[in-house]
C-alpha positions, 0 to 999 in steps of 0.5 A: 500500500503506497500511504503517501499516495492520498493528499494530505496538505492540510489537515485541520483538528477538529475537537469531538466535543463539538457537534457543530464543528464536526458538522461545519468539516463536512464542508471544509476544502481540507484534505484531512480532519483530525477528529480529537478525543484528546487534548481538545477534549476535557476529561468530563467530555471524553465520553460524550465526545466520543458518541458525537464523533460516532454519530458524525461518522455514522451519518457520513458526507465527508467524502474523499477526504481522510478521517483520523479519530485521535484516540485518548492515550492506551495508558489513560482511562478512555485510550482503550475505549476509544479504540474499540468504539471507533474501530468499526466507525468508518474513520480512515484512521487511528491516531495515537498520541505521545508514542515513545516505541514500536510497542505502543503501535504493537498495542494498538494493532492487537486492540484494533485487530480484537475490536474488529477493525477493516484491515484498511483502517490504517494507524497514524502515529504522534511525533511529540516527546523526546524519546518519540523522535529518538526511536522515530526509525523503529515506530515507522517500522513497526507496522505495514498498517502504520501509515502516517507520522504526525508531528507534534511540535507544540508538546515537543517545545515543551518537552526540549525545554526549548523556544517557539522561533520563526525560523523553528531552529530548535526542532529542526533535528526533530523535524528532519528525523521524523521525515527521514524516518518516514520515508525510510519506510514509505510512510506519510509524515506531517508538520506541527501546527503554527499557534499564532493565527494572526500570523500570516506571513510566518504561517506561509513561512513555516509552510515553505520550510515543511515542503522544502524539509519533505513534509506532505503536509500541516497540521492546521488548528483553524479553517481559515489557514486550509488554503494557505496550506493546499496552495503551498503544499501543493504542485505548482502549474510550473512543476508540473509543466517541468514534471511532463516536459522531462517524463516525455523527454526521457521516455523517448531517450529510453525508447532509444536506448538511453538512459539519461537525456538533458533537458533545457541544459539539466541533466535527466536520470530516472530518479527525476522521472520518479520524483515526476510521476509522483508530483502528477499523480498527487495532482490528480488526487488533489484533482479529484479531492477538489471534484468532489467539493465543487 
């Protein structure tokens, strides 16, 4: 399964304790929602929440877009819950927070497996402590079914002792562990949210640097940023011009049995190609996500 196929540019959290939000995503151009039992949630709310999210779900009309249901840690009163409720609840995925090692994906793949999940409910993991980043190469191979790592920045900050900065310094290591990681095992990975939301210009900042690092995308905290997030994670009409111009330029050198061909003075090999054909198929899926909200 190619877990980096589907868009994932923006991904906004939704809390589950609130019905009208998660009726509002049905109508949102995000890529992906993130339904929060977790940290949007207080501890009286867990259980409600968890029915509002099964309701919203039961009732359908989010379409093409990937649903993850954030689950309460398995350590907590609700983790073990949550899980067997929203096994069978439609979402696309689980997503577990604060994983430190392969053992709490293990953890979640028996839950799962026991509660009855459809095999192509896929396991989504929080890149958000320390000792998370540190194994971030085992947790990414720790499951066929794990399919996407997502990066935690606000409790990572915390956890470093370390500062919130425009040029994000601090979590670079982090940041660039986690996507080498990811695509060591062919996963999706994406960024922390940006907190300022009255910051444009550092949220567009923070958004070139996660595409320029490998991210697939952001992680968003409020609809009015889902725009800037598909724009600037998104192919360009230039690359994608570029992508066609040097597929077809080296599909006839290999019909003539070369293996390279330059291309407006750049040497072409086959590795450009790939990167190529990946920038094309992204952009129907874009496409077709775009379709279906029209």
């Amino acid at each position: 399964m190619d877990h980096t196929a589907r868009p994932r540019r923006s991904v906004l959290y939704m809390p589950g304790s609130n019905a009208r939000a998660l009726e509002k995503g049905r109508g949102l151009p995000a890529d992906a929602l993130i339904l929060d039992l977790e940290d949007a949630v207080a501890p009286d709310a867990k259980e409600a929440a968890r029915e509002n999210i099964l309701s919203a779900l039961a009732e359908g009309g989010y379409g093409k877009r990937e649903i993850a249901v954030r689950v309460n840690g398995l350590d907590s009163p609700w983790g073990e819950d949550d899980v067997a409720a929203m096994a069978k609840s439609g979402a696309d995925a689980i997503l577990l927070p604060k994983v430190d090692g392969a053992a709490q994906v293990a953890e979640l793949e028996r839950l799962m497996k026991a509660a009855g999940a459809p095999e192509e409910m896929t396991i989504q993991v929080m890149m958000e402590t320390p000792l998370g980043v540190l194994n971030a190469k085992e947790i990414a191979g720790a499951s066929p079914r794990l399919s996407c790592l997502v990066l935690g920045t606000s409790d990572l900050v915390k956890d470093l002792r370390a500062a919130h900065t425009a040029e994000r310094l601090p979590v670079l290591t982090s940041l660039s562990l986690c996507v080498l990681a990811a695509r060591a095992y062919g996963k999706a990975v994406v960024d922390g949210v940006h907190l300022d939301l009255s910051d444009e210009e550092g949220f567009a900042a923070a958004c070139r640097q996660g595409r320029e690092l490998g991210f697939d995308g952001k992680t968003l905290i409020h609809p009015k940023t889902i725009a800037a997030a598909n724009e600037a994670f998104a192919p360009s009409e230039a690359e994608l011009a570029w992508s066609e111009k040097i597929i077809a330029a080296h599909a006839q050198a290999s019909a003539e049995g070369k293996g390279v061909v330059v291309v407006e003075g750049k040497l072409i090999e086959n590795l450009h190609v790939e990167s190529a054909q990946r920038l094309i198929v992204l952009k129907k899926a874009i496409a077709a996500l775009e379709a279906e909200a029209a």
